[in-house]
C-alpha positions as CSV (number, residue, x, y, z in Angstrom):
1,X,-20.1,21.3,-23.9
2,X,-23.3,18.8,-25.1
3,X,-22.2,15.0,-23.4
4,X,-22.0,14.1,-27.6
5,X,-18.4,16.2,-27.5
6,X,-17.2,15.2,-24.4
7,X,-17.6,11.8,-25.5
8,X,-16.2,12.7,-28.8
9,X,-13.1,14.5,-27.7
10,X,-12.0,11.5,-25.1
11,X,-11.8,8.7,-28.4
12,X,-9.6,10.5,-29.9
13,X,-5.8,9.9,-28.7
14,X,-2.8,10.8,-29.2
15,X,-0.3,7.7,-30.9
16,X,2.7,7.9,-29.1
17,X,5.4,5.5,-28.9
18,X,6.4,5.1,-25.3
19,X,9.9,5.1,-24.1
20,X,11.7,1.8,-22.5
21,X,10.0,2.7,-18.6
22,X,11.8,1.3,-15.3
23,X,9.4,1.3,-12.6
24,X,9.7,0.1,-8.6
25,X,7.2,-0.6,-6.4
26,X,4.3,-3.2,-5.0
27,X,2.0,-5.4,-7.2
28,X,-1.1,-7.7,-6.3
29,X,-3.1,-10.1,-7.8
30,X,-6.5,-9.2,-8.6
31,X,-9.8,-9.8,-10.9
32,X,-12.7,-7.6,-11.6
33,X,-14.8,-9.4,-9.1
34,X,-12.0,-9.7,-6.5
35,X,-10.7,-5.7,-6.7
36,X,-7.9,-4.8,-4.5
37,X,-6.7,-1.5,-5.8
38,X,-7.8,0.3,-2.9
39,X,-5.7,-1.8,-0.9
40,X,-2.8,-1.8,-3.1
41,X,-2.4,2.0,-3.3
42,X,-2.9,2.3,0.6
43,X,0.3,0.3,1.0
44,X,2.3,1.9,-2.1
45,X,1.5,5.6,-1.4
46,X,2.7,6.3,2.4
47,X,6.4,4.1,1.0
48,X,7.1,5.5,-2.4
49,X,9.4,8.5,-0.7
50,X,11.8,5.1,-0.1
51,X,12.5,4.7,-4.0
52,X,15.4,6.2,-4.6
53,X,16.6,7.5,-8.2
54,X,12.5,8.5,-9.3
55,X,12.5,10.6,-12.4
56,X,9.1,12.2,-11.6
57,X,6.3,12.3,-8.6
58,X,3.9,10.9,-10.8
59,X,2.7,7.6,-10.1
60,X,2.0,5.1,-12.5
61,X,-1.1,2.1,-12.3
62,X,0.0,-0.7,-14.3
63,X,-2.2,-3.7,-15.9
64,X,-0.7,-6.9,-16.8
65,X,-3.2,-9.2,-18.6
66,X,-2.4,-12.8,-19.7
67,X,-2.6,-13.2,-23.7
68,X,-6.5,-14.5,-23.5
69,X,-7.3,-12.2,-20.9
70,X,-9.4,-9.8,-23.8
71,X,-10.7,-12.9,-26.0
72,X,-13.5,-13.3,-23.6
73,X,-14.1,-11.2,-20.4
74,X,-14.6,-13.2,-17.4
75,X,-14.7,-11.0,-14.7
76,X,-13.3,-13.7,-12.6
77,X,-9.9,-14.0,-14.7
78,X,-6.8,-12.5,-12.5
79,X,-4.5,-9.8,-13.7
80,X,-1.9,-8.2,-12.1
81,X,-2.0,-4.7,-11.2
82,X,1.2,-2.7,-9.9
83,X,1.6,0.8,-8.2
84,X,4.6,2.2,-8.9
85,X,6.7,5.3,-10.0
86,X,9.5,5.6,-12.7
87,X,13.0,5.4,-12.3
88,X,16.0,5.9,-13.3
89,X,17.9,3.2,-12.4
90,X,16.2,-0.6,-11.1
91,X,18.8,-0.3,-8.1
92,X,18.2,0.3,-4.0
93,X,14.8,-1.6,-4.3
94,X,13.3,-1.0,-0.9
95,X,12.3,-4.4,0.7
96,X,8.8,-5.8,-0.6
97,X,9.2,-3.9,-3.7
98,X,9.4,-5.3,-7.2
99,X,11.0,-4.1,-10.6
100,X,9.2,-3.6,-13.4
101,X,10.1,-2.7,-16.8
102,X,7.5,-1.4,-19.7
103,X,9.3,-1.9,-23.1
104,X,9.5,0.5,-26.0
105,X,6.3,0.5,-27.8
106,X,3.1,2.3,-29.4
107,X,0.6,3.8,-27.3
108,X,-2.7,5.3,-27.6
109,X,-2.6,7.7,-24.9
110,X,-6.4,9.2,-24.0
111,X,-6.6,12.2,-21.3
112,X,-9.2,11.2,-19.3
113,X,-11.0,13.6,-16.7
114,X,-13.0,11.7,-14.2
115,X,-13.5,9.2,-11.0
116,X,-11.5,6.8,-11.6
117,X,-14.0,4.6,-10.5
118,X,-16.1,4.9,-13.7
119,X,-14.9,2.2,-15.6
120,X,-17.4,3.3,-18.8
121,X,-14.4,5.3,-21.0
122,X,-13.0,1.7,-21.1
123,X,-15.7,-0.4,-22.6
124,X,-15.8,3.1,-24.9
125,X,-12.1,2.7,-25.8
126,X,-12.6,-1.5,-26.2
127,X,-15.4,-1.4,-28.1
128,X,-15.8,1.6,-30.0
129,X,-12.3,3.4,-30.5
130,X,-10.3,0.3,-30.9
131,X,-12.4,-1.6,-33.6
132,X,-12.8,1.2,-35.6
133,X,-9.2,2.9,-35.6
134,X,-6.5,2.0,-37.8
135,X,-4.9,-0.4,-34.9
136,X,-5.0,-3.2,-32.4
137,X,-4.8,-4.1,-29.2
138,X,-1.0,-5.6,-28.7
139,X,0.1,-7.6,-25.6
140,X,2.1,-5.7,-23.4
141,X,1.6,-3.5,-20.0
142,X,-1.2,-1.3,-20.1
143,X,-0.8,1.9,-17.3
144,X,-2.2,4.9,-16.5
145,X,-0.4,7.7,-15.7
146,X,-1.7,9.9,-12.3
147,X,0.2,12.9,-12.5
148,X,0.0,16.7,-10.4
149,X,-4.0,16.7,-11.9
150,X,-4.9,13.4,-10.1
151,X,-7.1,13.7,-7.1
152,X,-8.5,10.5,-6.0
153,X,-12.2,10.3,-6.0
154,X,-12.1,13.5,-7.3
155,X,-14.7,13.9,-10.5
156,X,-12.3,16.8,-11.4
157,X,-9.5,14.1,-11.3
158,X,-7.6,13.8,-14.8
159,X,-5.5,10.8,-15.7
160,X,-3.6,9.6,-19.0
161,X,-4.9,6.0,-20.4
162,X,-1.7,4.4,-21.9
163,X,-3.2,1.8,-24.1
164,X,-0.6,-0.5,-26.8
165,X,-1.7,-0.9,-29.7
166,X,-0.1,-1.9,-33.3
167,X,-1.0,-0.9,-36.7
168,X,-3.5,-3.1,-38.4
């Protein structure tokens, strides 16, 4: 498959509305220029077998961006970025661990096959897919979810992008 269809097929997502998603487990504050994924998920991973009532062994990375965050990237503007796994019930919340809740909404959902290190399918979805589809970019969690075809630094690696959106 020529690079043109590989690009082609990822831009094009499924719409999905999303169910109401509970969610436990650790968050941090970050930016761009201050990543610290890596140390998030070393934390989360060894203590997600405490969370009791889990409705899957997927995990789930989670973006929560301030209202501004997208009307001018500054790579120095904090987010806050959660690792965590779905639930059935926000109840027997191990210590350190936060609840999180993801309300109903639309979705554009791209599979994604890749490191998830490169960032590029991103600035693709922001700034090609997005201002050219029938929708825009709502304010509410943004998550990816890293199911049994997840490897970490794995190029093979394949992730869903959960993106809201609303129509235009």
């Amino acid at each position: 498959m020529t690079n043109f269809f590989k690009k082609y097929e990822k831009l094009h997502p499924r719409i999905e509305k999303s169910p109401l998603r509970r969610l436990i487990g650790l968050r941090r504050l970050m930016s761009v220029t201050n990543n610290k994924t890596g140390e998030l998920w070393q934390h989360f991973m060894p203590r997600r077998g405490e969370i009791q009532n889990r409705n899957t062994s997927d995990v789930l990375s989670v973006n929560l961006y301030g209202k501004e965050y997208f009307a001018e990237f500054n790579p120095d503007r904090e987010f806050e970025k959660w690792a965590v796994t779905e639930v059935s019930a926000n109840t027997d919340i191990p210590p350190d661990m936060d609840t999180l809740e993801i309300p109903s909404g639309l979705y554009a959902v791209f599979n994604y096959k890749g490191l998830s290190t490169d960032n590029s399918i991103y600035q693709e979805i922001f700034s090609e897919w997005l201002p050219n589809s029938d929708y825009l970019l709502d304010h509410r969690p943004h998550f990816e979810i890293l199911g049994e075809k997840y490897r970490n630094n794995d190029p093979d690696s394949e992730e869903e992008i959960w993106i809201p959106v609303r129509k235009k």
